[in-house]
N, C-alpha and C positions, 0 to 999 in steps of 0.2 A: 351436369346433366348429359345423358346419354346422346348421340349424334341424331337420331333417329326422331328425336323428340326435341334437339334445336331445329330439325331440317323443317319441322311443324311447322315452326314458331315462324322460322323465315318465309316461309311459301302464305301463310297465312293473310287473307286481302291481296296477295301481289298478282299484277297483270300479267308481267312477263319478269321472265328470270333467263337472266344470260352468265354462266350455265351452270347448271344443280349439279351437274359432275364435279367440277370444278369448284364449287362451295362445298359439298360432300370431304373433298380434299385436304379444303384449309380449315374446316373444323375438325379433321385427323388430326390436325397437328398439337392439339389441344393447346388453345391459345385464346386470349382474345383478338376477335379480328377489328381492326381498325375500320369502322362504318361514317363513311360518308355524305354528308348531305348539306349541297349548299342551295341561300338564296341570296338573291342580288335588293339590298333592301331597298326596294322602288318604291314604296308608300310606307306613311309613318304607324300602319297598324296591319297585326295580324289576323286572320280570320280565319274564318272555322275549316276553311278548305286547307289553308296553310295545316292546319293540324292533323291532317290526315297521316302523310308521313312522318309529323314529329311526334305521333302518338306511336307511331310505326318504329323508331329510333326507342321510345320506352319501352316498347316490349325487348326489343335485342339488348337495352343496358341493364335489365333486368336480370336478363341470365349472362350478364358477366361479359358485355364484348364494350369496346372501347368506340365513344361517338364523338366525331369531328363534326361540330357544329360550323359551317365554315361560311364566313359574312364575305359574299360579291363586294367588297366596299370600291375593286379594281375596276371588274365586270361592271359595273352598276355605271359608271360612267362612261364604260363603249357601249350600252344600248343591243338589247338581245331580241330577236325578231321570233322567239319561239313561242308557237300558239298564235301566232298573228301571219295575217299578209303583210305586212306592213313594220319597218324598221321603231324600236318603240327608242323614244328619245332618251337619253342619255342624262344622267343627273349630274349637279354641280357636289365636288365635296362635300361641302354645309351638309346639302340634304342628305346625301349618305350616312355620313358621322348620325346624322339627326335620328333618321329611320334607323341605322344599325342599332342605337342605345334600346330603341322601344321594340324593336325585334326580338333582341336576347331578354331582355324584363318578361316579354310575353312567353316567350317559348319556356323558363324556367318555370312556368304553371303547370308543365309536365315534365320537362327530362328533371332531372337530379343533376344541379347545378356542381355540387362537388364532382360529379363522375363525366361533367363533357369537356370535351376541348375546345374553347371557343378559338380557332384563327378566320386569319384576314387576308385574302390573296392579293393584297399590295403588299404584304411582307414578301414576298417573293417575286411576282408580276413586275412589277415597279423598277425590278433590280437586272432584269435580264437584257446583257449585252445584245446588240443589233444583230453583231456575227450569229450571237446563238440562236437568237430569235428565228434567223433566214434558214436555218437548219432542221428547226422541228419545223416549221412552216414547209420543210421540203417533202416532209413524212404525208402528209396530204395533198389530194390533188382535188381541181375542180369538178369533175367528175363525181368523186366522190361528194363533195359540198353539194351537187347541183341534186342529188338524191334526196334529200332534205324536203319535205311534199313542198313547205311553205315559200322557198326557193322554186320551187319548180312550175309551183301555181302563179306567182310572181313572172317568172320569164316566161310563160306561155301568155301572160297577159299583158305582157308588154310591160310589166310595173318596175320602178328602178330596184338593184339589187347593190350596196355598196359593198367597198371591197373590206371595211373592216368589220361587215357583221360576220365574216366566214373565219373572222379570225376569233372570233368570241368562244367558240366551240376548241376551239387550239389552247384557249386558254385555262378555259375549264380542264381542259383536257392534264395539261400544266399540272394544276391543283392537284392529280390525282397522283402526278410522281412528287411533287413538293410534300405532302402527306402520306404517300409509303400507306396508297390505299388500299384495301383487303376486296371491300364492298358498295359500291355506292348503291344509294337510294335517290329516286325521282319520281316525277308523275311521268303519268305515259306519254305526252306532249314533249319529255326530254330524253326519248330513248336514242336520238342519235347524238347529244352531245355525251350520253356516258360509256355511248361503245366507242368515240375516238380516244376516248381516256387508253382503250385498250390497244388502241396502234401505236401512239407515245409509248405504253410501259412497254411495248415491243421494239422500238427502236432504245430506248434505255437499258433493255434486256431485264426489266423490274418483272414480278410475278403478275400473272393479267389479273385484273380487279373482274369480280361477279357486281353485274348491274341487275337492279330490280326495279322496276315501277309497281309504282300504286295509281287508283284511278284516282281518276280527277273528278271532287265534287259541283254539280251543276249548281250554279246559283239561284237564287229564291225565285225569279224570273221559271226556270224552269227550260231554260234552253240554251244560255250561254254557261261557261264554264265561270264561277264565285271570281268575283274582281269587283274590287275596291272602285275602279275606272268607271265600271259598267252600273255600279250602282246595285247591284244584287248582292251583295256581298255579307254574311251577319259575322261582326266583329267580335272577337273573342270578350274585348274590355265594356262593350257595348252594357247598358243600362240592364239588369234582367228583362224588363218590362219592354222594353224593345226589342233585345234577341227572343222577347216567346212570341212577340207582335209578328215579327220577322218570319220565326217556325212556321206561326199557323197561315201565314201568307203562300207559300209553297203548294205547288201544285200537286194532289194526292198521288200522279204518274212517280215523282222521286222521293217519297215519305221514306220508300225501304230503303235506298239507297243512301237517305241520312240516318236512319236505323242504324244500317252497319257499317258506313264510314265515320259516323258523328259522334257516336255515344259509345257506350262501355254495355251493352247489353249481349249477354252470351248469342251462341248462336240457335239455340232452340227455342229462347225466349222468341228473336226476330223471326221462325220461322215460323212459330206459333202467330206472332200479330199476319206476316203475308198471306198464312193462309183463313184467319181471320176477317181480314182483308177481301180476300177472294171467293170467300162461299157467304158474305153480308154478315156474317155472327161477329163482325166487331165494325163499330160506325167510323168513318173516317176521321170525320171530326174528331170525337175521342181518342182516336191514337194522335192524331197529332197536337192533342195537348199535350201529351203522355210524351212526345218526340221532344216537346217543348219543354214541361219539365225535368227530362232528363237532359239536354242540354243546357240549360239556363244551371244546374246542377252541377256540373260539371267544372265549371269556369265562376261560380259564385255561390255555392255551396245547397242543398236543399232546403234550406229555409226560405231561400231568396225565389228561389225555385217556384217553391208554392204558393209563395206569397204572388209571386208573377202570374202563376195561373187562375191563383182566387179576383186580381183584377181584372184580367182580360174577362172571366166571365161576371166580375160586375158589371164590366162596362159596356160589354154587348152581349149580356142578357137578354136585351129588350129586340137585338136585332140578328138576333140567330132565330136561323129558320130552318126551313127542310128541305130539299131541292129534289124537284121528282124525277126519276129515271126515267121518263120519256118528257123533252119539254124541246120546243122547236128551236132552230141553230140558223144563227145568220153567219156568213159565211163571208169574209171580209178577204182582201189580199194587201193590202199596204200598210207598213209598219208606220205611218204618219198620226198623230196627235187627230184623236176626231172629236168634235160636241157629241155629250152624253147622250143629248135629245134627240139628236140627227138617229146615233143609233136605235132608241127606243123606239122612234117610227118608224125606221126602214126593220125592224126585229116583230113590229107586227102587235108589241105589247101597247100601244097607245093609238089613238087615231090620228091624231094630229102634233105638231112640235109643241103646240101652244098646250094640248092636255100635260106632255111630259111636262111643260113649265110648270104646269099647274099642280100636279102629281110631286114634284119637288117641293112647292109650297107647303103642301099637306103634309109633307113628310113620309108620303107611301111608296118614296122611288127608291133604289137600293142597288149598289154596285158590290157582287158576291156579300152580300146581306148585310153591308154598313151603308148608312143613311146617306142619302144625297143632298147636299140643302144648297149648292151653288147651280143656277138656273143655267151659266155661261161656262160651267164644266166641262172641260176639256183633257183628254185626258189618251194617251197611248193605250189602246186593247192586248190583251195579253190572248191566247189562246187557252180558253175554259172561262175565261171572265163571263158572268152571271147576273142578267139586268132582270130586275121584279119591278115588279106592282103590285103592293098586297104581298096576299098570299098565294096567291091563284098562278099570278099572269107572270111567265119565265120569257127567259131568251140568251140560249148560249152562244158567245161567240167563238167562230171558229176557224183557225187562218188556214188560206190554201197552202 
């Protein structure tokens, strides 16, 4: 394949790219280049966010370049603070071993198992002399570590900063002369541990690796970034009938952006549904079943698919409804667990606590148009959530 139509293939979805001269370069060489991407297996399951980049590793092994799948099993027990304020704990072996086995299971659902290279950075981590250790440790300074925003938000707020999360990024960095890296792949939240890779192959006098990020998918919540932690997260091995339950849970704001991170659909088909989208000639609701079976698809094949979408609309059939473009908005600030009723009186949709109790009874109360039948419902509000009565009586909620 011509240079001109890999450089495609590479830039394609990526956020940033450090730097397209210097990939323009080592695809001159005509070679395959060695592409990088590791994770540290911190939970026993992968999820659809995880896929974003290991779909991004199938397009490159497709046209013939070589992928290092490479399992944190080192990493994963010194504890990585990226994407967080806050130092994320550290696992015990067990768990690693544990999580590393169902990592690679799930990722072979797309790379081509004969064409990766699966390593483990305690094959080499584990093994480095103290001497040597104080050496590459020398090639960084704090300064540079404290540029880190997550570090930086941290010491402005007073929050502790330990001394071996700044060695985490030294190590990663490791990994990249231990595999005689070409290219590494990340999300955007790791673009500073793939450019210290490039200070190491500098003190090594190794050739500097091109780092690329991909974005990173927001989870079903609609605000947080997909984590297993956080509870938003849709699992790759997940039931179909749960991952389409999951789809159509998502907030219509990031439909596109599981569009074109999630699924296999060209880019004019996705540009066809946004603008669909956008001038009302295609209903929300319907694309995102369409989102849902094309992801349930994907990871369980389109029988499973359909069959997922024929249940969701058996089973709330009865309680889909329409929701009207002007309907009044309560307007809430605290991320605290509230009673359903409390809201439906203060949203103006009921007169009293005691009606909303009673409107539950009857079966006419409804949160984003599934039934309410718990009178003591309690429940954390999302921003867009959608209280009814009937058909008439709306109430969006909306956080400051």
């Amino acid at each position: 394949m011509d240079i001109q139509k890999q450089l495609e293939i590479f830039k394609r979805h990526i956020v940033h790219l450090e730097k397209e001269d210097e990939l323009i370069e080592k695809l001159k060489e005509d070679r395959p280049l060695r592409i990088k991407w590791g994770i540290d297996p911190s939970s026993p399951d992968i999820h659809i966010g995880h896929m974003v980049p290991i779909r991004k590793l199938k397009e490159l092994q497709d046209i013939g370049h070589q992928i290092d799948f490479l399992i944190g099993d080192f990493t994963a027990t010194v504890g990585d603070p990226t994407g967080r304020n806050k130092t994320r704990p550290p696992l015990s072996i067990d768990e690693v071993k544990k999580n590393a086995k169902t990592y690679t299971d799930q990722a072979f659902t797309v790379l081509d198992r004969e064409k990766t290279n699966i390593a483990f950075n305690s094959d080499w981590l584990a093994k480095i002399e103290m001497s040597d250790f104080m050496k590459i440790c020398a090639q960084f300074t704090v300064a540079r570590m404290m540029e880190r925003d997550t570090f930086d938000i941290r010491w402005k707020e007073g929050l502790p900063i330990h001394l071996h999360e700044f060695f985490y990024c030294v190590f990663t960095a490791y990994d990249s002369i231990a595999l005689k890296t070409d290219v590494e792949l990340g999300a955007t939240e790791q673009l500073f541990n793939l450019l210290q890779s490039r200070t190491l192959q500098t003190y090594y006098n190794h050739p500097l690796q091109v780092c690329m990020t991909v974005p990173i998918l927001v989870g079903t919540d609609g605000k947080e970034k997909m984590s297993k932690s956080l509870g938003n997260a849709i699992g790759i091995t997940e039931a179909p009938s749960q991952m389409f339950g999951k789809v159509m849970s998502i907030p219509d704001s990031i439909m596109i952006s599981y569009f074109e991170y999630a699924t296999y659909l060209n880019w004019e088909e996705i540009e066809r549904i946004k603008s669909g989208l956008e001038d009302g000639s295609l209903h929300p609701n319907e694309m995102k079943k369409k989102l849902g079976e094309e992801i349930v698809g994907i990871y369980h094949g389109e029988q499973a698919a359909k069959e997922a979408r024929e249940e969701f609309e058996r089973v709330f059939a009865s309680s889909e409804f329409e929701i009207p473009d002007d309907i009044p908005e309560l307007e809430i600030k605290d991320d605290e667990p509230c009673r359903i009723v409390n809201l439906a009186h203060e949203g103006g949709i009921v007169k009293s606590k005691g009606e909303a109790r009673r409107k539950i009874r009857e079966g006419a109360f409804k949160l984003n148009g599934e039934k309410v039948t718990d009178e003591t419902m309690e429940f954390t509000p999302k921003d867009g959530d959608v209280l009814s009565i009937g058909k008439r009586l709306f109430v969006r909620i909306m956080k400051r």
